[in-house]
C-alpha positions in Angstrom: 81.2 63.7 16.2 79.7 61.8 12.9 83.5 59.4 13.3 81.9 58.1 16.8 79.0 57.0 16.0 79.2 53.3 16.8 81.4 54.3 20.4 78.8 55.8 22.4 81.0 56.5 25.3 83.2 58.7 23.2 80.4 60.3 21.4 79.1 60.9 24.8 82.2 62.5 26.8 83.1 64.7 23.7 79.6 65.7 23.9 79.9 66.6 27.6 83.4 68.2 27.2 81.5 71.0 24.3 78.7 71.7 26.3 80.1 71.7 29.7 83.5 73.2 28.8 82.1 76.4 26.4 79.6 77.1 29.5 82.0 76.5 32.2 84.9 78.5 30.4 82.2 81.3 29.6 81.5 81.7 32.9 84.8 82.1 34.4 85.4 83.9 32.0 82.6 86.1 33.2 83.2 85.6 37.1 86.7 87.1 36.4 85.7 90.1 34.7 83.2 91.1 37.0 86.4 90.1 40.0 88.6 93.0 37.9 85.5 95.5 38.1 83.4 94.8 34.7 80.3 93.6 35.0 79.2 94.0 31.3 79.6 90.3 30.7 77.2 89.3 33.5 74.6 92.3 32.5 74.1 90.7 29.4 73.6 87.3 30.5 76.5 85.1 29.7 76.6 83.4 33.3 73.3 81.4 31.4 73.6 78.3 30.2 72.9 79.1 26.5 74.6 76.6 24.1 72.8 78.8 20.9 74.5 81.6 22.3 77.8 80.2 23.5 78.9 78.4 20.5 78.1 79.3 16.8 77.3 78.1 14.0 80.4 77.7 12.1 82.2 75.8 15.6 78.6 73.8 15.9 79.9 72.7 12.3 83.4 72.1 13.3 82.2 70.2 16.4 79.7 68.1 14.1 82.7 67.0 12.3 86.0 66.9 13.9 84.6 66.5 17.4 85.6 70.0 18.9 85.1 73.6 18.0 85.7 77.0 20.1 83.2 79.2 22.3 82.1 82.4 21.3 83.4 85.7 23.1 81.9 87.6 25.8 81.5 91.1 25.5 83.9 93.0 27.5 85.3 96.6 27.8 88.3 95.2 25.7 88.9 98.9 23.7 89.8 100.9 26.9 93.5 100.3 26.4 93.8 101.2 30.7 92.1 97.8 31.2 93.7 95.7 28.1 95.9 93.6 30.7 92.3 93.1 32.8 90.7 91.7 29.7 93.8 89.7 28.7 93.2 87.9 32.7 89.6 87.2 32.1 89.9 85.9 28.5 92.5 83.6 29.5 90.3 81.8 32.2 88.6 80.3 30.0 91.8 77.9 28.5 92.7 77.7 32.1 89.4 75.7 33.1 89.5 73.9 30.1 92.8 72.3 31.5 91.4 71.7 35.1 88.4 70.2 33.9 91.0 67.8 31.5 92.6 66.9 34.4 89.8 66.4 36.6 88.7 64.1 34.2 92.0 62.2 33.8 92.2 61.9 37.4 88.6 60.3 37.8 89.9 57.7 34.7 93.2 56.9 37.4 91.3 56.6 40.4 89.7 53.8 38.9 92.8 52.1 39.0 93.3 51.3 34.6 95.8 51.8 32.2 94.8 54.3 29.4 96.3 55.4 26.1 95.4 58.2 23.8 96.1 59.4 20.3 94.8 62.2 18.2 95.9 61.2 14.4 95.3 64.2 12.6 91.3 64.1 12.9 90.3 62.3 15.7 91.1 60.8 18.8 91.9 56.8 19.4 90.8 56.2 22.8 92.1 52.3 24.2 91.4 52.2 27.7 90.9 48.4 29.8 87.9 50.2 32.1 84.0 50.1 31.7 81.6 52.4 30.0 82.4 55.5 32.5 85.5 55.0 32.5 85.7 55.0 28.7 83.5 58.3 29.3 85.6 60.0 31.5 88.4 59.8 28.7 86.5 60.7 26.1 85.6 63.9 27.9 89.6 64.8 28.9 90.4 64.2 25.2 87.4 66.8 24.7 88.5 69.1 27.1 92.5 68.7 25.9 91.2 69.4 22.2 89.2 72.9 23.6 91.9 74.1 25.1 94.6 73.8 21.8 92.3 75.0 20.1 91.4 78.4 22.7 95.3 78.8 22.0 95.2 79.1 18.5 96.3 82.7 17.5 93.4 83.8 15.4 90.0 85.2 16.1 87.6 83.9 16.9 89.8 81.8 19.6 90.9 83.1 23.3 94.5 83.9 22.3 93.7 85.5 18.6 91.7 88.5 21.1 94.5 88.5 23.4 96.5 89.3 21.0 94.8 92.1 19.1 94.0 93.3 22.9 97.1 93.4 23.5 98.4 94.4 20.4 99.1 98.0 18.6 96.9 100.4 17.7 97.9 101.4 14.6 96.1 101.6 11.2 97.6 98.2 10.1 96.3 96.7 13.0 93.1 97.8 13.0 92.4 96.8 9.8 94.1 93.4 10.5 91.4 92.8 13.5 88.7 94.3 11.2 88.9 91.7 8.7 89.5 88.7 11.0 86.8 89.6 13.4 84.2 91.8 11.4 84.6 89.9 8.0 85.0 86.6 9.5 88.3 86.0 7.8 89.5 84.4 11.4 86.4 82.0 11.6 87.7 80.5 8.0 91.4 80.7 8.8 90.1 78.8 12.6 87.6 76.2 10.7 90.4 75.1 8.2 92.7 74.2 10.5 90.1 72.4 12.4 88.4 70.7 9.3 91.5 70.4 6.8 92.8 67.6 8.4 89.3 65.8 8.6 89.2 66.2 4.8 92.4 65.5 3.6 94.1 62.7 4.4 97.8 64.0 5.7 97.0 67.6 6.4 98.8 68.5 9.7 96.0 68.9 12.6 96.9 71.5 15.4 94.9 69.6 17.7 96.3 66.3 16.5 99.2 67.7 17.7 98.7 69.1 20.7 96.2 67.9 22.3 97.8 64.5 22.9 100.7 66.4 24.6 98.7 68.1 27.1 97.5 64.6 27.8 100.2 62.9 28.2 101.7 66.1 30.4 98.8 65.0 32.8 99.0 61.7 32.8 102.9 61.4 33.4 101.7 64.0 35.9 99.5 61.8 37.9 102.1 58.5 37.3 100.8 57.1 34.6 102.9 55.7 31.8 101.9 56.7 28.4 
């Protein structure tokens, strides 16, 4: 956030994009496990809009400096291995809205009728657009929304698809002491934040949402006609 200080629209719709999308993705997240018969997210109170709650710490830090971070897990009955496909479903809603809300956005930005552009360059996004304030807003938010959902996808606790896979995956010794030192000793939070931060730090490090995001962009944009 601290690289958009002097564009308020950005700093704004990035902004909008953390907040809305962690409480948003949370709560479908929630909606769906209570749809596939657990109601444990719900019962402790993670359909509440509690950014504290919702995002930690270390991704308030990550969002304080690159611009975007990850939501925090809800608590579901992930260790009955009869419901590990269940889970799997209501974890992944939460990448899924993330990309309907960037799209949502990106089709607000055409129906105003502008040309936009986009680029993520390792550690933050370029944003030229030829519209006003909200329109400029609006961007800034799908770039926001684009940047959550890479970074969901990044295979790792504390991220979406780092549980999927350790729900999904053996349940051996080897594996259990893999998931105990990402999630319990917070090795996955470090591996997450550097690939996050690195690239904001040092000048060439390759960015996965530098990377990413942008395509996910552009996939929309060309999707809606616009030329990118």
């Amino acid at each position: 956030m601290l690289f958009f200080l002097t564009k308020p629209a950005v700093l704004l719709g990035l902004l909008i994009a953390v907040v809305v999308g962690s409480y948003l993705g949370t709560a479908a997240q929630a909606l769906t496990a209570r749809a596939l018969g657990d109601p444990l997210p719900i019962r402790n109170g993670w359909l509440k809009p509690q950014p504290k709650r919702q995002i930690s710490v270390y991704s308030a830090i990550a969002v304080l400096l690159a611009g975007w971070g990850w939501a925090e897990q809800a608590p579901m009955n992930d260790r009955w291995r009869a419901r590990r496909f269940h889970v799997v479903t209501a974890v992944m809603a939460r990448p899924l809205v993330y990309a309907l809300l960037c799209l949502a956005s990106i089709i607000g930005v055409r129906a105003a009728g502008v040309g936009v552009g986009t680029s993520l360059s390792g550690t933050q996004p370029v944003i030229e657009t030829s519209g006003s304030f909200g329109v400029d807003l609006l961007f800034a938010m799908a770039t926001g929304f684009a940047a959550l959902c890479v970074t969901s996808l990044i295979p790792c606790p504390p991220t979406d698809l780092g549980r999927v896979i350790f729900t999904l995956g053996g349940q051996s010794m080897s594996w259990q002491k893999a998931r105990y030192q990402l999630e319990e000793r917070n090795f996955g939070v470090g591996i997450v934040l550097g690939l996050l931060l690195l690239p904001v730090l040092l000048s060439g490090f390759p960015s996965w949402v530098g990377q990413l995001a942008p395509e996910l962009l552009k996939g929309f944009l060309n999707l809606l006609g616009a030329q990118v």
